[in-house]
N, C-alpha and C positions, 0 to 999 in steps of 0.2 A: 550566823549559826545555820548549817542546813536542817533539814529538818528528817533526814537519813541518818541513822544511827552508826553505821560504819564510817561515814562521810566525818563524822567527828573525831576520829583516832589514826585517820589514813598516815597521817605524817609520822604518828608511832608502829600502830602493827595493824593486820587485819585483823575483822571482827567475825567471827564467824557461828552456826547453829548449825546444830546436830536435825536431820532431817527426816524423819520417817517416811517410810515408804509407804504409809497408807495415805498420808495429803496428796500421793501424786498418783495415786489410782483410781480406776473410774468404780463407778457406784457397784455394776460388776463385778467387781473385781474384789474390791471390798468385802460385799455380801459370801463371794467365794473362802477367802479370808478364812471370815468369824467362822463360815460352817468347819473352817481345816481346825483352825483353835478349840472350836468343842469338841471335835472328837481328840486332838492331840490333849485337851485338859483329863479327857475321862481314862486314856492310854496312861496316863502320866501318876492319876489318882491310883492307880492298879497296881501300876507300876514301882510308887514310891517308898520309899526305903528311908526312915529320919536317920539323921547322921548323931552319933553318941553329942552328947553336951550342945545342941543344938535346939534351940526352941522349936514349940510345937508351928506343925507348917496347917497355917486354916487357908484355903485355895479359893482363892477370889474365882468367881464366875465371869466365864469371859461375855462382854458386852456389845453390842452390834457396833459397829463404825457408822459414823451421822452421814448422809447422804449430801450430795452439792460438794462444792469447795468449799473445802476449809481455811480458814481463815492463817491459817500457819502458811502457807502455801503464798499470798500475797504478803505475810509480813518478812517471810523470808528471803524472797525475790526483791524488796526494798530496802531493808533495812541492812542485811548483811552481803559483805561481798566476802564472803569463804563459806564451801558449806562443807558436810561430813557424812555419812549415813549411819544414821543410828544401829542402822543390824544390816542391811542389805549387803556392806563387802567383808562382813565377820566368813570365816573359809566354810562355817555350817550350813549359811547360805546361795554360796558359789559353788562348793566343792565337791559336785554329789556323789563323783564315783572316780578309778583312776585316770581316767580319759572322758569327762561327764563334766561339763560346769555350767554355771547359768548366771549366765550376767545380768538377765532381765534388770532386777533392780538398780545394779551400776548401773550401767548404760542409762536406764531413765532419770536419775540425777546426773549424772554428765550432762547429760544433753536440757538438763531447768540449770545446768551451772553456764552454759555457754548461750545460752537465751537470757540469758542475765547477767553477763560477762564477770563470772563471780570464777573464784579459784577454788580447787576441789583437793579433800585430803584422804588416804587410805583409811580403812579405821577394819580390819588390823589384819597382819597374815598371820602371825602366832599366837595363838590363846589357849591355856587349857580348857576353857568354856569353849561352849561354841564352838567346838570343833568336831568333823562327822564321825561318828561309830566306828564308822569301816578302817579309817584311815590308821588306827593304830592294829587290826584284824589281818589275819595270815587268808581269812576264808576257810580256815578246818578249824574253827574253833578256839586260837590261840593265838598269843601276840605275834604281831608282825614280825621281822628283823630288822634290825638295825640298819641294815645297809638298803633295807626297801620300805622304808619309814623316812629316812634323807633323800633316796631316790622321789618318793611320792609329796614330799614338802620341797623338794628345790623343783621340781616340775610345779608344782602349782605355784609359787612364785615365778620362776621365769612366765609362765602362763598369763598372769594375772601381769606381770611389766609389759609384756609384749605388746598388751592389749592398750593397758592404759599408762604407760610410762611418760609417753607428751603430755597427760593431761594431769598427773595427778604434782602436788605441789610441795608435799612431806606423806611421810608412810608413816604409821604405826606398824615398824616390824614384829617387836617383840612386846609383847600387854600382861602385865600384872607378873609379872615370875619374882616378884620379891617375896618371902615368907610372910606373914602374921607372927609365925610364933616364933623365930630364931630369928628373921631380917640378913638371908643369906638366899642362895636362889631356890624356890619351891622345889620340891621334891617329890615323888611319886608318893611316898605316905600326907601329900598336901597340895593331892587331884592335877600332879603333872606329868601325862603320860608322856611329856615331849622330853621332860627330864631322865622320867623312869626307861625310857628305851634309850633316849640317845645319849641321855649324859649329860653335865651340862654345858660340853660344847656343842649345844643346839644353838643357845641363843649366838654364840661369834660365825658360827657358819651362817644362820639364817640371815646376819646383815651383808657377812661377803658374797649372799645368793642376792640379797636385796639391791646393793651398789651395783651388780652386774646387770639386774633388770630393772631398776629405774635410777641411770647415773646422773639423771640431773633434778633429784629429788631431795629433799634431807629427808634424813635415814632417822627415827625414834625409838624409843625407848620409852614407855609410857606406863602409871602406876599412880595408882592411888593411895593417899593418905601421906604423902611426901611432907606436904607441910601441915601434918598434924601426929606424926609420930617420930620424934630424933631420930628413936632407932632405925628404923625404916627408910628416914632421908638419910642417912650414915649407911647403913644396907647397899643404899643404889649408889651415893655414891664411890662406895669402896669397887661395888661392880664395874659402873662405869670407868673408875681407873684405870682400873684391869685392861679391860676393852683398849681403852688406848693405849696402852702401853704394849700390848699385842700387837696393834695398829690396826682394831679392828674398824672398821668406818662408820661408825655412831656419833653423828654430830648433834643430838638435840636431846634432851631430856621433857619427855611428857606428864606434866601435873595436872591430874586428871579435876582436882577441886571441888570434889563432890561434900561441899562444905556447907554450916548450917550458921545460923542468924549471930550465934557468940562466937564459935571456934572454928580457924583458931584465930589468934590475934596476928593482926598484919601484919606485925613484926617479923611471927614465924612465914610469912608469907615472903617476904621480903629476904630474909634471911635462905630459905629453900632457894630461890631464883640465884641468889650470890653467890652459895655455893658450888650449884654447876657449874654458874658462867664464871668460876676462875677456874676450872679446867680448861676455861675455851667453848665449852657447849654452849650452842643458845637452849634456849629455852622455850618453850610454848605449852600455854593451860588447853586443852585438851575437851574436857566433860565439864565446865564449870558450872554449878546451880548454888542457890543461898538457901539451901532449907529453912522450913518453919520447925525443926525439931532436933533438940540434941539427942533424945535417942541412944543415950551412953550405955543402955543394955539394954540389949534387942529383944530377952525376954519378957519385959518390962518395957515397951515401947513409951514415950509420949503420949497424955491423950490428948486429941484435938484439940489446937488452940481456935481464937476467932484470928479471922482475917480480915480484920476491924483498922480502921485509918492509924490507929496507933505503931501495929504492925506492918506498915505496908509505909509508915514515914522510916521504920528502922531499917526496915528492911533496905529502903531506898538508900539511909547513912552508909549502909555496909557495905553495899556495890561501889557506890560513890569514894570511898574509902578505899576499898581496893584495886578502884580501877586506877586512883589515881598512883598508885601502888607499880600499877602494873606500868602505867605511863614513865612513872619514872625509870622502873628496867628497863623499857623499849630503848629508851633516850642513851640511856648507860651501853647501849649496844645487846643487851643480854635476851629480853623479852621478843620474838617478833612474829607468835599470832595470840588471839584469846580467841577460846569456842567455848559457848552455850548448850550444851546438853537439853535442848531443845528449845522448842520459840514460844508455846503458850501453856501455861498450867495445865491443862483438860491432858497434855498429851504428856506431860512426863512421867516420867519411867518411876518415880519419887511417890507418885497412886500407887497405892496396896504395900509399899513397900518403906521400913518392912514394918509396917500393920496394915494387915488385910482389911480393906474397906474405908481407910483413913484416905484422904484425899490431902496433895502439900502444894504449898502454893509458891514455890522455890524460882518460875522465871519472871522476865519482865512483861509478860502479857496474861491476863486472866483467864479463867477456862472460856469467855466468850471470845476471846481475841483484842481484847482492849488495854490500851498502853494504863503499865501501873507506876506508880510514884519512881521505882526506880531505873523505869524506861526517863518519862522525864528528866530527872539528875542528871543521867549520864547525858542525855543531849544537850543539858548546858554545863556539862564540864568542860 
């Protein structure tokens, strides 16, 4: 048994962690950060607008980043050989103007992924989040056109292949454009400007932009709650049909897993993976974490549980469970990466969210950096 945690699964898929950009910046840089975060929180507070039937929004205070290396930073360079950037290649953060981009953050995980001979994955060129102001804007006040809203997304794709097409090893083309409420593709009354301007052959052009700028990539499709809502796995795959039968080049389906300690049952996990891969798609989990919280209405959160040995032995049953889950797709030919949605508790995205001030203790490593029960398991599975 090695005592690398990817070293345990090589013969089925890579393992891989979602990687922030702030383990890989100096103290400086950091500091410069938190000062951009309080004034964007107070911009934001001014600014915010609650959406009808939507719980009240309490605004966490942004908190300084710890100074030295952080401990993610060494667990990630060992234990995993695939990494991701948690915000750094979202286009909000590349894409600053028409002829404007900033790689800063790719580029510096590329270069921790090849100091570590680790494989590296897009994360994402289409989202209606995260994506900049300007890009759907005429510049007089009014939406863009159609025809220079394709122009300004196949440039930044071709852009973004040119650059990193050797290096990158799957793309998240297209992210979340499945509905909530109908499970058909979002629509501008459900925050898709990519839909409301272009229609929704956005998403088939933006993969035949994607094949042309990274042809030796697989091309995704990625979305969460695949395997926790029929609907929405019946949604994508009715989509993804489509897709091929157009013969559009989407070879992989993205289950993002952003799953909690009960739901759903493995079965349904198991069952989401089957379904794509008799289309043919592989498959790959994307954001996986095992929350401490079901959370089934977000105005009504969970209140904090302990994270007490009882918890952290289930917790450890449930990964162990689904990995072996996932072992078995690999083997079936269907499964062939899994990514972690980040490396130690302190840093996920799963703090404040969604209860402000709650802290969830969803990876395999604690807010100090220390292997938890279900780091163990998997290394002796």
């Amino acid at each position: 048994m090695s005592n690398k945690l990817y070293e345990n699964f090589k013969d089925d898929f890579r393992l891989g962690a979602a990687v922030s950009g702030i383990i890989l910046m100096s103290d400086e840089e950091r500091q410069a950060l938190f000062e951009h975060m309080k004034k964007r929180m107070e911009e934001f507070k001014k600014n915010f607008k609650p959406q009808p039937g939507m719980p009240e929004f309490k605004f966490p205070e942004p908190q300084p980043y710890p100074a030295g290396e952080m401990p993610d930073k060494k667990i990630a360079a060992e234990h995993f050989n695939l990494v991701v950037a948690e915000n750094e290649c979202k286009m909000g953060s590349v894409y600053k103007g028409p002829d404007d981009f900033d790689f800063t953050g790719a580029d510096r995980l590329l270069q921790f992924a090849r100091e570590n001979n680790q494989a590296m994955r897009w994360h994402t060129l289409v989202w209606h989040n995260q994506s900049p102001r300007w890009i759907f804007e005429d510049g007089k006040g009014g939406k863009v056109s159609k025809e220079e809203l394709e122009e300004r997304l196949k440039h930044y794709i071709m852009t973004v292949g040119e650059r990193y097409s050797n290096d990158i090893c799957s793309v998240d083309v297209v992210n979340e454009c499945i509905s909530d409420k109908n499970f058909v593709l979002r629509d501008g009354a459900d925050r898709s400007q990519w839909f409301d301007i272009l229609g929704p052959e956005y998403v088939d052009k933006a993969f035949f932009w994607a094949k042309e700028a990274f042809p030796n990539s697989s091309l995704v499709i990625n979305d969460y709650n695949l395997e926790m809502i029929e609907g929405k796995r019946e949604g994508m795959y009715n989509l993804v049909k489509g897709m091929l039968e157009r013969g559009v080049p989407v070879d992989t389906v993205g289950l993002q897993m952003h799953i909690n300690i009960e739901n759903p049952p493995v079965s349904e996990i198991e069952k989401t993976i089957e379904l794509y891969g008799s289309l043919g798609l592989n498959v790959i989990v994307t954001e996986m974490e095992v929350s401490a919280y079901l959370d089934k209405d977000f105005e009504h959160p969970d209140p904090r549980r302990e994270y007490d040995q009882a918890f952290l032995e289930q917790q450890a049953q449930r990964y162990a469970q689904i990995f072996e889950c996932f072992r078995k797709e690999a083997r079936a030919g269907i499964l062939k990466d899994v990514v972690l949605w980040g490396i130690t508790d302190k840093m996920s995205w799963k703090n404040n969210f969604p209860a402000p001030g709650r802290g969830d203790a969803p990876l395999l490593f604690d807010t100090e950096g220390k292997a938890k029960p279900a780091f163990y398991k998997l290394l002796e599975s």
